[in-house]
N, CA and C of each residue as an Amber inpcrd file, in Angstrom:
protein
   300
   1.1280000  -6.5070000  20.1530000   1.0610000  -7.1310000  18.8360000
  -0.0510000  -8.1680000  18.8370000  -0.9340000  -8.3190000  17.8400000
  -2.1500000  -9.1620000  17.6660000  -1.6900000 -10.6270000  17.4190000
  -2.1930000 -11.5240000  17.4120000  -1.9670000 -12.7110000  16.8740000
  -1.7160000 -12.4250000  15.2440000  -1.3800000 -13.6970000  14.7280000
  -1.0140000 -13.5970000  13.3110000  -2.4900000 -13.9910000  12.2770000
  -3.3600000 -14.6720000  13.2570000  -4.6660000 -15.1380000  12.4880000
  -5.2360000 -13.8870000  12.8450000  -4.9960000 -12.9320000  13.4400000
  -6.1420000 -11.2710000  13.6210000  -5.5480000 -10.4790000  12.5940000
  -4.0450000 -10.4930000  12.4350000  -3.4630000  -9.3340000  11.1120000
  -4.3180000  -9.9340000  10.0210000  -3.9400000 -10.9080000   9.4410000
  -4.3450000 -11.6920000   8.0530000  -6.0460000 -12.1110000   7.8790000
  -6.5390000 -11.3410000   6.9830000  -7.8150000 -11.6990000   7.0490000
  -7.9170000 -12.7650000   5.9380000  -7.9260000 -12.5660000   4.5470000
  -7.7230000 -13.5030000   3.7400000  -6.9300000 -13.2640000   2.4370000
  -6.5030000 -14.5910000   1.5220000  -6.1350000 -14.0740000   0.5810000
  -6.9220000 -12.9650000  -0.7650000  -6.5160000 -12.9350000  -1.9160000
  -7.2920000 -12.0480000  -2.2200000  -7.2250000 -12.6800000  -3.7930000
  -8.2230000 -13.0840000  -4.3300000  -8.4220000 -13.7900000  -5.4890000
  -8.4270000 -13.3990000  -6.6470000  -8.0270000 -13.2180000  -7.6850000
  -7.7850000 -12.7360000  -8.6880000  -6.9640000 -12.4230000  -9.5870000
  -7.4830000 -12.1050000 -11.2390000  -6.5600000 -12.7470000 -11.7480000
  -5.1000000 -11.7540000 -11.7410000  -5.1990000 -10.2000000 -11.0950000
  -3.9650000 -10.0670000 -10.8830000  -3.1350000 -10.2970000  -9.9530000
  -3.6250000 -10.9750000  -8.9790000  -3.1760000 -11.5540000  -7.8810000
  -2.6710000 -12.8230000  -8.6150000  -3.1660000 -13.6980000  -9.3210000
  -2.4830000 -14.4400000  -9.3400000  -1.4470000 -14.2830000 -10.5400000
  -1.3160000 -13.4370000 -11.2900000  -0.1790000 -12.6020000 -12.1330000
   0.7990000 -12.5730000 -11.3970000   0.8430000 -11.9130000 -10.4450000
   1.4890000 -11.4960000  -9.4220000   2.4760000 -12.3830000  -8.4140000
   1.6120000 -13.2870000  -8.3560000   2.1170000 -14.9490000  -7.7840000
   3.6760000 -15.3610000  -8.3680000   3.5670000 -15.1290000  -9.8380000
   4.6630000 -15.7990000 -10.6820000   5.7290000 -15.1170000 -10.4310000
   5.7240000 -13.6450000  -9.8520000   6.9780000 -12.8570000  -9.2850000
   7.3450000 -12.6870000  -7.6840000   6.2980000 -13.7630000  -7.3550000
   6.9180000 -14.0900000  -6.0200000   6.1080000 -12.8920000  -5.1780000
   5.1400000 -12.6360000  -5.4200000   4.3260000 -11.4330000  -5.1510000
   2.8420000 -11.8920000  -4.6660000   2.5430000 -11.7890000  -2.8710000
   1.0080000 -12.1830000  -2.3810000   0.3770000 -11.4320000  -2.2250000
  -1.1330000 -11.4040000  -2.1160000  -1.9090000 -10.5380000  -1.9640000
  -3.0670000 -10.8420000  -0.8490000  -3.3560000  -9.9950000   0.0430000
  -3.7260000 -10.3580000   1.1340000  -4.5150000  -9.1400000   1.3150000
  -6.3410000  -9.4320000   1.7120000  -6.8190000  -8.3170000   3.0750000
  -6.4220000  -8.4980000   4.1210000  -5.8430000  -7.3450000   4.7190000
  -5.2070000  -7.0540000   6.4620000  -6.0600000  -6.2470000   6.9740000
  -6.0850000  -6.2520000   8.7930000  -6.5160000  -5.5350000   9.3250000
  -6.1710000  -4.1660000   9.1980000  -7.5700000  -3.0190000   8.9240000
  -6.5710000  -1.3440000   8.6210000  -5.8340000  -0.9420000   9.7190000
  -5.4710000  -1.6520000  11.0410000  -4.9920000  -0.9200000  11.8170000
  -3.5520000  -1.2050000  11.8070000  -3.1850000  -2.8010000  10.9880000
  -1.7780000  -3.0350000  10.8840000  -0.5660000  -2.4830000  10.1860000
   0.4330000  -2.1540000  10.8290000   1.6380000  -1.8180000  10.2940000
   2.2050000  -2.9250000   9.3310000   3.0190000  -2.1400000   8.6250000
   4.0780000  -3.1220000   8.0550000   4.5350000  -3.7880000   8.5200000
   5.3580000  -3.5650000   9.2780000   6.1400000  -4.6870000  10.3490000
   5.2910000  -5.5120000  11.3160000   4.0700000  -5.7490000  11.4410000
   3.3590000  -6.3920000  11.5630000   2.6070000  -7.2170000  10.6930000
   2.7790000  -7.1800000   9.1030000   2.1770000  -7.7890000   8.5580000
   2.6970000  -8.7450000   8.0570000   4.1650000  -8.5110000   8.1150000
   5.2370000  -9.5030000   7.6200000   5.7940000 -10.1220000   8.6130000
   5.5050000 -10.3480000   9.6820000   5.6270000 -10.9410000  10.7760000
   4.3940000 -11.8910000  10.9010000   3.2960000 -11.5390000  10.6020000
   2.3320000 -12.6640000  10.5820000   2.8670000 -13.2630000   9.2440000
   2.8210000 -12.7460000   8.1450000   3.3360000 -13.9350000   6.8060000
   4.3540000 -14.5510000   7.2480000   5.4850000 -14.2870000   7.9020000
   6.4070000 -15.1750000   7.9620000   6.2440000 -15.8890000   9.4070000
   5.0600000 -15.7060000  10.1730000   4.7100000 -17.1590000  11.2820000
   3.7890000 -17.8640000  10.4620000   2.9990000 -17.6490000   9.9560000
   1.8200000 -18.1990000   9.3750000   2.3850000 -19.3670000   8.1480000
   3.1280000 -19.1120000   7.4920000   3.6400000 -19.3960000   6.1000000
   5.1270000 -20.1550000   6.0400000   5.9130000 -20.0770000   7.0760000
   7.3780000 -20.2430000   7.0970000   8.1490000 -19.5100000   5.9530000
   7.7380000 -18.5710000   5.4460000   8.9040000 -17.7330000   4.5550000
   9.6160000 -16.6150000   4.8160000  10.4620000 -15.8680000   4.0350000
  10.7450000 -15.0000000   4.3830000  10.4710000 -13.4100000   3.7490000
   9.9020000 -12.6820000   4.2340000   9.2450000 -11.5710000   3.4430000
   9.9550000 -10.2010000   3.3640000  10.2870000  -9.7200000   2.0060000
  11.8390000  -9.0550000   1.3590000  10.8010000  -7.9430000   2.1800000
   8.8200000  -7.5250000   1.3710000   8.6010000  -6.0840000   1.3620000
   7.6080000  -6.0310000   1.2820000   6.7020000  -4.9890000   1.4690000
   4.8790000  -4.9340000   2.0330000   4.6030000  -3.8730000   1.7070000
   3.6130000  -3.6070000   0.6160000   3.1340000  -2.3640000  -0.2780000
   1.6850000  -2.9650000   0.5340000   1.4840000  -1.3420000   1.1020000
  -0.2180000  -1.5640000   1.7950000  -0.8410000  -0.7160000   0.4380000
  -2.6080000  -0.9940000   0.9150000  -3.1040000   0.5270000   0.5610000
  -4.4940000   0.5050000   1.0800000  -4.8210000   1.3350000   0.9940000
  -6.2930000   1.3370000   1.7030000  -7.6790000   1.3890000   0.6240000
  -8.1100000   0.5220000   0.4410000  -9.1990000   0.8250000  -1.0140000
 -10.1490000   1.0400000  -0.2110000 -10.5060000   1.9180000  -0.7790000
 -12.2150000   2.8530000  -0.2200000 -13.4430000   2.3530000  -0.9390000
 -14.4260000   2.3190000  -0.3280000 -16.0550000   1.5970000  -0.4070000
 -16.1700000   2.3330000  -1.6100000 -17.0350000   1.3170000  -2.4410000
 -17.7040000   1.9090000  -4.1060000 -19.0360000   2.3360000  -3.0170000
 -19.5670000   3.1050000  -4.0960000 -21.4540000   4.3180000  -3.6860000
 -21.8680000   2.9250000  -4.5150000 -23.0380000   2.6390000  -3.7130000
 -23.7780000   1.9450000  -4.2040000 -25.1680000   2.3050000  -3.8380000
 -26.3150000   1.9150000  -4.8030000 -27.4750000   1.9240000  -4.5140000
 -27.9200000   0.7810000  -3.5650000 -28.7320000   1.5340000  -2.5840000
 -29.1720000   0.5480000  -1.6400000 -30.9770000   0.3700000  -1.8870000
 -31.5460000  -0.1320000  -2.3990000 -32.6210000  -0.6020000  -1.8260000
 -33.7770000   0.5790000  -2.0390000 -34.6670000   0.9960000  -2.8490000
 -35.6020000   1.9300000  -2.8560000 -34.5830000   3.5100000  -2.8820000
 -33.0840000   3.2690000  -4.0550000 -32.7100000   4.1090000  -4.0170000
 -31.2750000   5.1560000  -3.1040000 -31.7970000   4.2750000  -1.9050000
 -31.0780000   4.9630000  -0.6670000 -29.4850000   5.0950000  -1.1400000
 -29.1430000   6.0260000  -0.9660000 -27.0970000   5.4880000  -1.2020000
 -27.0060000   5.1740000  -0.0610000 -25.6140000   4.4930000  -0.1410000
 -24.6870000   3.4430000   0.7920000 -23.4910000   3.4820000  -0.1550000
 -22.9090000   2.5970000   0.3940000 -21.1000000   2.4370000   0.5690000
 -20.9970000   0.6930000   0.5050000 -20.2420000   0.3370000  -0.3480000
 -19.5040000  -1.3040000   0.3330000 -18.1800000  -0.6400000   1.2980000
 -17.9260000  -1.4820000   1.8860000 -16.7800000  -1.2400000   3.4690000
 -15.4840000  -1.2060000   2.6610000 -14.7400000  -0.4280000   3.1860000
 -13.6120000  -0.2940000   2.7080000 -12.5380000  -0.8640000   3.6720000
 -11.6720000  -1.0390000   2.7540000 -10.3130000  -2.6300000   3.9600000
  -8.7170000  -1.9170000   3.0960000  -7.9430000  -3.1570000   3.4960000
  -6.8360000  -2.8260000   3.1520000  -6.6030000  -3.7040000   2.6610000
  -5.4980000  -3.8390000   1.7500000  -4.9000000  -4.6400000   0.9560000
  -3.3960000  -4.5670000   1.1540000  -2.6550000  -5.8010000   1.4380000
  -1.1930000  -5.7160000   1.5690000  -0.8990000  -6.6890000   0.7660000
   0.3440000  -6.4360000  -0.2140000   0.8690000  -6.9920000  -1.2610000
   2.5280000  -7.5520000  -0.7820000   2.3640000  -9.1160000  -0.7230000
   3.9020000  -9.0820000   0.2230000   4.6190000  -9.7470000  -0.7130000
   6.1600000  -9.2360000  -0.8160000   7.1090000  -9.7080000  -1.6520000
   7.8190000 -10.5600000  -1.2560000   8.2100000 -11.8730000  -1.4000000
   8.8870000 -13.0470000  -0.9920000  10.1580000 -13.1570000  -1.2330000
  11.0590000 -13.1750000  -0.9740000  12.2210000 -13.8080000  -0.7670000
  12.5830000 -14.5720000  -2.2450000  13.6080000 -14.7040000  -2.8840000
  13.8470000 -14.9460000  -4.2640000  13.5350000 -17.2770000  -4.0950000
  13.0340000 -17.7680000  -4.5410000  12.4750000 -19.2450000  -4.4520000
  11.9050000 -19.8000000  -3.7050000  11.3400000 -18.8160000  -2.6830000
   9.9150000 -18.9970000  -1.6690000   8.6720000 -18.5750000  -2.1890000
   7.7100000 -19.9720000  -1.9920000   6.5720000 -19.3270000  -2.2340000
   5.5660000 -20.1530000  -0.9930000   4.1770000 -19.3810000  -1.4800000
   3.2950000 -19.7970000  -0.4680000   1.8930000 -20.7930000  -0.9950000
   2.3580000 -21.9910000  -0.8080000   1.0390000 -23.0200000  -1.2610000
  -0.3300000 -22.4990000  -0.8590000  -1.2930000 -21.3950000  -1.0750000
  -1.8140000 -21.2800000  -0.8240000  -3.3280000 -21.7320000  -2.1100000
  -2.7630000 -22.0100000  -2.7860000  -3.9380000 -22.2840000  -4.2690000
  -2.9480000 -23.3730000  -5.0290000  -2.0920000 -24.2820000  -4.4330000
  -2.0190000 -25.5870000  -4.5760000  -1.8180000 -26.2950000  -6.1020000
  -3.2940000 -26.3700000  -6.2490000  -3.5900000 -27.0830000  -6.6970000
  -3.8670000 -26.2970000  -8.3890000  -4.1480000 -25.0550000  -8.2170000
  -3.9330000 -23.8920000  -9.3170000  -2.6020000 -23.8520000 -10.0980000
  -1.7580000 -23.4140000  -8.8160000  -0.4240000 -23.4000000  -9.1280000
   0.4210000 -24.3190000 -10.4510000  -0.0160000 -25.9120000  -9.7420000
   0.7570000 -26.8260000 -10.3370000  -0.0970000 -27.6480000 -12.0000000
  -1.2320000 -26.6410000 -12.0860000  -2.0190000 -27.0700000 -12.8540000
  -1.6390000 -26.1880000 -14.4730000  -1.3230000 -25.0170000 -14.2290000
  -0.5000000 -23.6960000 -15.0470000   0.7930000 -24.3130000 -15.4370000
C-alpha cells in the first residue's frame, strides 16, 4: 500500500465539484493505479473522516493540436468522487465554504 500523499494527487476545482460539496460529496485526482479501498483509506488518514463510497473513473486525454499542426493528446488521470459520512466534511476551500 502507497502512502496516503502518493494515492491523492489533488483536489479538483470546479463548479460541479463544488455542487457536489453541499451533498457531502469530494472530488479528487488519484493515482490510475489505485483501488477503491485504497482511496478511502488515504481520505480517511489524510482528512480524519469517515468515507460511506468511491465512484472512480478514468477520463481520457482531449486530441489536441500541437504546434505546426502535429496531433497530440492532454494526459489522461483519474478522478475519484468520495462520499462522506452524513455531517462530515472536509475543510479543504475554507474559506469558500463559509463565504456561500
Amino acid at each position: 500500500m502507497n502512502s496516503a500523499y502518493d494515492v491523492i494527487i489533488r483536489p479538483i476545482v470546479s463548479e460541479r465539484s463544488f455542487d457536489l460539496m453541499e451533498q457531502g460529496k469530494y472530488t479528487f485526482e488519484v493515482v490510475k493505479a489505485a483501488p477503491k479501498e485504497e482511496i478511502a483509506a488515504a481520505i480517511e488518514k489524510l482528512f480524519g473522516v469517515h468515507v460511506v463510497k468511491v465512484n472512480t473513473m478514468n477520463v481520457s486525454g482531449k486530441k489536441k493540436r500541437v504546434r505546426y499542426q502535429t496531433p497530440g493528446t492532454t494526459r489522461s488521470w483519474k478522478k475519484a468522487v468520495v462520499t462522506l459520512a452524513a455531517g462530515e466534511t472536509i475543510e479543504i476551500f475554507g474559506s469558500q465554504q463559509a463565504a456561500e
